[in-house]
Residue, then its C-alpha position, 0 to 999 in steps of 0.5 A: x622782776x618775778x616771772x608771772x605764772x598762771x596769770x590773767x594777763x594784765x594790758x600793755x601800753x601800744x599807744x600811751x594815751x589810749x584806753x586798753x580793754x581786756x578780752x579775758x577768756x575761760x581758761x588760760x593757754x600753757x605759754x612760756x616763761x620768757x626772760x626779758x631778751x635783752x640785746x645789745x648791738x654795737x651801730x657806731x664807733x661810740x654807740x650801743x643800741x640796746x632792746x628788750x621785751x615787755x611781757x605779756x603779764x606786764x601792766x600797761x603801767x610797768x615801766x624800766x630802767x636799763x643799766x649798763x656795767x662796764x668791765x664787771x663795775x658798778x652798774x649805771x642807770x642809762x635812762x633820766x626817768x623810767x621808760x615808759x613808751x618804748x623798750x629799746x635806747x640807744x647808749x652813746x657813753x659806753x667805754x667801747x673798748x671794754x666790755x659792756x653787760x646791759x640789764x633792765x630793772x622793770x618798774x611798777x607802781x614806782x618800785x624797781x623788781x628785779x634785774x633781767x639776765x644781762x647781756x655782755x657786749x665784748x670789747x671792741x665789738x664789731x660794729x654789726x646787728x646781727x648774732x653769729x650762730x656757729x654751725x657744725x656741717x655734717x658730712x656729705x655723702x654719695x647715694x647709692x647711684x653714685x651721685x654726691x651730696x653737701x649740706x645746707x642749713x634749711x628751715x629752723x625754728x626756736x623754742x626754750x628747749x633748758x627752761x631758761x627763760x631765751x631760746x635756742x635755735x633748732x636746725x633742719x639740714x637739708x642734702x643738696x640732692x633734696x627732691x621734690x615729691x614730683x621727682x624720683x631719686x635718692x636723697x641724703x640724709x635729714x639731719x636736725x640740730x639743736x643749738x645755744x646762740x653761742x654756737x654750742x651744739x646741744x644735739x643732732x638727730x639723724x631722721x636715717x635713710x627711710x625718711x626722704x629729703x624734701x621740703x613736704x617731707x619733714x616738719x619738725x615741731x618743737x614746743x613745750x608739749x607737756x607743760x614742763x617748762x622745757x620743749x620737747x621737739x615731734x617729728x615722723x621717723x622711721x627705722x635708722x633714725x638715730x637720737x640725740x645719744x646715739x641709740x637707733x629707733x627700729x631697725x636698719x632695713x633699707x626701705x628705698x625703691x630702686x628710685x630712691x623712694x620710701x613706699x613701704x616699711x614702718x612709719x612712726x611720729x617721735x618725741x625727743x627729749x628737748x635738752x639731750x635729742x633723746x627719743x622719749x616715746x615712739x608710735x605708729x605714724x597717723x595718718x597711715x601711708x596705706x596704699x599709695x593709690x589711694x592718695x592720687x597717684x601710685x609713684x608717691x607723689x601725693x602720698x607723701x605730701x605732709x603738713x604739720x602744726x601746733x594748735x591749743x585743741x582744748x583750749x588750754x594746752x598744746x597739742x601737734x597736729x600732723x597732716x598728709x594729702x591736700x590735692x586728693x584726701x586730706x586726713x589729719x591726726x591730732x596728738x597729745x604728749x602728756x605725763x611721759x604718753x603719746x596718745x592720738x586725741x583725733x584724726x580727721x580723714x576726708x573719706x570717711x562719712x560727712x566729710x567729702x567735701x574736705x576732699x583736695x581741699x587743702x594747701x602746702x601749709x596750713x594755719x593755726x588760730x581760734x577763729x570762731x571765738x571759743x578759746x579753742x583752735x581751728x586748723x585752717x589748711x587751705x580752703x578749709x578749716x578744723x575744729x578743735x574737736x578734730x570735726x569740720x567747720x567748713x570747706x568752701x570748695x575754692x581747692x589746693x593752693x600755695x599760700x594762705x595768710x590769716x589775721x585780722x586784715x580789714x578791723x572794720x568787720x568788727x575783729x574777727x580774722x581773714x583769710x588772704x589765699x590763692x588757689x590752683x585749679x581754675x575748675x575749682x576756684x571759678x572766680x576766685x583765683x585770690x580771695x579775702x574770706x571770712x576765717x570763721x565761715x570759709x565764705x569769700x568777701x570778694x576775690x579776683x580772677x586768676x584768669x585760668x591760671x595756676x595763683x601761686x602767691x599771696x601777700x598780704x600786710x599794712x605797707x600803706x597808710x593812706x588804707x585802713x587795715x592791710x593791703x593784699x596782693x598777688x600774681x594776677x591783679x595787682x596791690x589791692x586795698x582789703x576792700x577790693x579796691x585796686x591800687x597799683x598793677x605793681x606789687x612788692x615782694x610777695x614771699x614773705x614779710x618782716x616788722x623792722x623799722x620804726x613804724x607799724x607797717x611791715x616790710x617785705x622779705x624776700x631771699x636775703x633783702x628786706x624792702x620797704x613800699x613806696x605807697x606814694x609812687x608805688x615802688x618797692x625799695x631795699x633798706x636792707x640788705x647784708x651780704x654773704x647769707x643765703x635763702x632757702x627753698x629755691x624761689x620761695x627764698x625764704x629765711x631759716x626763721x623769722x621771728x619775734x626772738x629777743x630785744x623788743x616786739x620787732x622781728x628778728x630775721x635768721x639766715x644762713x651764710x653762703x657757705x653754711x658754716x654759721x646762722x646770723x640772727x639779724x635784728x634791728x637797731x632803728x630806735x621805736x617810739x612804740x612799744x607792744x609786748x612780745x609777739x611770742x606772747x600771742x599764741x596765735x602768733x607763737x604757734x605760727x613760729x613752731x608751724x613756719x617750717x611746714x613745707x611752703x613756709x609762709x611769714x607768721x602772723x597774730x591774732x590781732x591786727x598790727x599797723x597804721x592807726x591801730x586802736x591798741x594791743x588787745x590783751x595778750x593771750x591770757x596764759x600760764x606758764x608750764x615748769x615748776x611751781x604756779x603762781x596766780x596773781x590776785x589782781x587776776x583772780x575775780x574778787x567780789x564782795x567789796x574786795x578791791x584790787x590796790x597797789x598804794x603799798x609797795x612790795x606787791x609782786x605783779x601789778x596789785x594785790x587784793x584788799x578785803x573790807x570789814x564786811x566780808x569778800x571773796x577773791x576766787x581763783x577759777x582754772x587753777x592746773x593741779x599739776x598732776x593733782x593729789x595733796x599740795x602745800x599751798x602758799x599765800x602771799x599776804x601782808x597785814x600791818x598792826x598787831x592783831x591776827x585775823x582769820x578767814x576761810x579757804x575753799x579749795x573746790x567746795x572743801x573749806x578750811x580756816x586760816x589765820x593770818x598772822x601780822x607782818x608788821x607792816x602792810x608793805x612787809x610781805x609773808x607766806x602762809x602755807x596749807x595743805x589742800x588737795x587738787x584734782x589732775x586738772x587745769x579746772x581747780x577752783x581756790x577762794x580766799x573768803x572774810x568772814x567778817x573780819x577782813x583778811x590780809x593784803x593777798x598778793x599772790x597764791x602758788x601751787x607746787 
């Protein structure tokens, strides 16, 4: 099937028999151009369990069919009739003992689209769920102290760095000497690696001896940041990082104090190149160390406290917002890498005039999502929020904490988002050491007592039924419905937290377990639980990344073996009887994967509740995807004027095409990106049956131009018509098709090169 660029999304089936509403918005998010991520494990001696995505432009309709080639034959059909509820089968009449490539054909309005890529399971696979990510260690060291130091694979995260449709796996290697910003010492060296899932190394960049190891220090964010089609990675460097090729930014002065802390010396943010590691543009860093004073302390304790995020400020496209301070004044720096430029867009600073308030007022993390309902972003870093615009929305005066969780997680408040958060300061917090309070507004629903003490956890999830929406829980307290009401003084895990089985509720993730809450008897059970892997971050015990990476809508969770010499990308293999399109799909939850590595890593979630009783998947966010040419479907362009939105004739690509009456009509384009403006060849693809041409008129921005549609012969035989036009350099391009009286062809879809 086609991958559909630039489209005002089309619904995907959660629930068959329900009814699916679209929420549109003004303007399109830049997302990517995902690949059917199909996955093929091996669960028994004669059986295959096989997953892939459904699409966030796929229709409620698209249904598949999963085919299974076995030793390079003639492909088969697994399936009896097309699959229309689910995007994963179990396959019991595999020949094991060869190799099996297993590929899906979507089907739409009853015609099959083209094949996904394939996935290959050897012969004799191992019976496993997981992919083995070979890693290559670096090196330890000794510091200048004399004090020794190995590697281990810490925070990763993924992101399409080839344009190829799957992604790749980016790697932070963290010195067994790495030092929280409380302790003085020398650290090694930060290393970060690119990888293929087939263990083939792409590049490694060494962030050289001025940056520090840490958990606050380095987030590394890894997007598609100009909209190529390919991600770029943006990071905080100094002098001696060297690139993916092994050029050296700066210079090769030793900044580290005599214990083992950089206070001085330039500081600068670098964008690399996603497919070669190589530095493409380096700036000063903002926000600024300054004076060190300035930030609390004079050891460098809250100076180099740092956060990092990917937010869609405008809108539209991506932008990396980059944080320092949380406990005292807190600024944060919003950048832009556009057409080979890094420019700053804003920078929001705690002392400078009106902002007082956003004084200490935030997290070890922060998170990211549009939570007044104007299509643009808010960084929420704790117990305050950002505007896309980089002014204040609010800060609710509750103080620094741990742990924050942002979704929708009580539907009955009409669908806005939440925030389930602890705090830290008694003196700031009052009354509410954990709060449930409004994403929008920063005000608390209710709370409860941290009793005096330092709340270092929140969680947060539906893991009971019997509740509508999800449960939240603590340190103090105990498990508690979203509206306050308590349930248990036991509590699951409160790290992390993974989708994995067959149901809508979310399972606990904790180090290398995941486990399942008995609401019944309220216990917490392990169902899973593979050996010889590793978490990170001390008792944060959390994965390297957890997230929707391939196969269908359920989480795959990526650890480290002990000894570091490898990741293991687990998934499961419990057949669903539900089906939602990808979460990397929502942005919400897409910038969530890019933000996980931010210091105290905290589990990602969408903008839209998932869990027992859910109406339905709302529309997926509507986007467009960067790299190469744009196509626009005409079933979502707006039509107008007796123009009607039809798939009775095969051949269309997407979910429909637009049919123009006798009497006139308009199908209008509106947030066309012009892709660096200037002249274009546009094409159209129509179809129109009979004998007889027919003409109509092009407005492109005002400017109008007659066309002619020569006939195709048939209205399911499709054809291109081209013309020149010119765009402005913008994502506000506005292209209609208009009859003039005498009908037009079957207008499948517009692309813009």
């Amino acid at each position: 099937m086609q991958i559909l660029k630039k489209t005002r999304l089309a619904l995907s089936l959660a629930f068959a028999p329900l009814l699916l509403i679209p929420v549109l918005r003004a303007a399109p998010y830049q997302m990517e151009n995902l690949g059917r991520g199909v996955i093929a494990m091996r669960t028994s001696a004669t059986q295959v369990y096989v997953g892939f995505r459904l699409l966030g432009g796929d229709s409620s309709g698209t249904g598949f069919n999963v085919y299974r080639s076995t030793a390079g034959g003639t492909a088969v059909k697994l399936n009896a009739s097309t699959m229309q509820t689910t995007t994963n089968l179990v396959d019991s009449t595999a020949d094991l003992t060869k190799s099996n490539a297993y590929f899906v054909k979507p089907v739409v309005g009853g015609v099959e689209q083209a094949a996904s890529a394939s996935y290959t399971l050897p012969a004799n696979a191992p019976t496993q769920q997981y992919l083995n990510v070979p890693l290559q260690i670096p090196l330890g060291g000794t510091t200048p102290d004399s004090v020794a130091y190995t590697y281990n694979a810490n925070d990763s995260t993924v992101a399409d760095l080839d344009g190829d449709g799957e992604y790749e796996i980016i790697v932070k290697w963290d010195p067994s000497n790495s030092k929280d910003n409380s302790q003085d010492g020398y650290t090694g060296n930060v290393f970060i690696d690119a990888y293929k899932l087939n263990g083939t190394r792409l590049w490694r960049i060494d962030l050289g001896k001025n940056i520090r190891a840490g958990a606050h220090y380095t987030q590394f964010m890894v997007y598609d940041f100009d909209g190529d089609g390919k991600a770029e990675i943006m990071v905080k460097t100094a002098d001696g990082t060297v690139d993916g090729t092994g050029v050296r930014i700066g210079t090769t002065t030793d900044y580290r104090s005599s214990v083992g802390r950089v206070l001085s010396g330039p500081e600068f943010l670098t964008v690399f190149n996603g497919q070669t590691g190589k530095a493409m543009s380096t700036v000063n860093y903002a926000p600024a160390r300054g004076i060190v004073g300035d930030w609390g302390d004079t050891y460098g304790n809250r100076v180099d406290r740092f956060t990092a995020c990917v937010a869609y400020l405008d809108g539209q496209r991506p932008s990396a917002v980059f944080g320092r301070g949380y406990y005292t004044r807190l600024v944060r720096a919003a950048w832009d890498w556009r057409n080979g430029t890094l420019t700053q867009r804003w920078i929001f600073d705690s002392n400078d005039s009106g902002n007082s308030a956003y004084f200490g007022q935030g997290n070890h993390h922060l998170t990211v999502g549009d939570v007044d309902g104007d299509g643009k972003d808010e960084v929420v870093n704790g117990a305050s929020a950002i505007k896309g615009d980089g002014t204040g929305l609010y800060a609710n005066g509750l103080g620094h904490g741990d742990a924050i969780h942002m979704s929708v997680f009580d539907p009955s408040l009409g669908g806005g988002q939440q925030v389930w958060q602890s705090h830290e300061d008694p003196g700031s917090y009052g009354n509410f050491g954990q709060e449930l309070r409004d994403a929008k507004t920063g005000t608390p629903i209710w709370g409860y007592t941290g009793a005096g003490g330092d709340i270092g956890r929140a969680c947060a999830g539906d893991i009971d039924p019997t509740y509508p929406g999800a449960e939240v829980w603590g340190p103090r307290g105990g498990l508690f419905t979203n509206k306050g009401v308590l349930l248990s003084a036991a509590t699951p895990p409160m790290n992390f937290m993974v989708w994995w089985d067959a149901d809508m509720l979310r399972e606990g993730l904790d180090g290398t377990t995941i486990s399942k809450w008995d609401y019944t008897n309220m216990v917490n059970n392990p169902i899973f639980a593979p050996a010889g892997l590793a978490s990170n971050n001390g008792s944060k015990a959390n994965p390297c990344v957890s997230a929707d990476i391939f196969g269908d809508w359920r989480e795959e969770v990526v650890w480290r073996t002990a000894d570091n010499t490898a990741l293991r990308i687990y998934t499961t293999t419990i057949p669903a009887t539900n089906r939602l399109y990808t979460l990397m799909h929502d942005h919400q939850y897409r910038v969530a994967i890019a933000w996980q590595n931010c210091a105290y890593n905290q589990p990602p979630w969408p903008s839209f509740f998932i869990g027992n009783g859910m109406a339905a998947q709302p529309a997926a966010t509507n986007y467009y995807v960067g790299g190469g040419a744009d196509t626009y479907q005409a079933e979502s362009a707006t039509a107008a004027g007796g123009v009607t939105i039809e798939n009775n004739n095969a051949g269309f690509n997407g979910t429909g095409f637009a049919n123009f009456p006798t009497t006139g009509g308009t199908l209008t384009f509106s947030n066309v990106s012009g892709n660096g403006g200037g002249s274009k060849v546009l094409a159209i693809r129509y179809a129109l049956g009979g004998t007889t041409a027919r003409t109509g008129n092009l407005v492109v921005n005002g400017t109008t131009t007659s066309l002619t549609f020569p006939t195709t012969g048939a209205f399911t035989t499709y054809a291109t018509l081209t013309v020149s036009i010119a765009l402005n350099n913008s994502l506000t391009n506005t292209i209609q098709l208009a009859s003039t009286g005498g009908d037009l062809g079957n207008i499948d879809e517009i692309t813009v090169p």
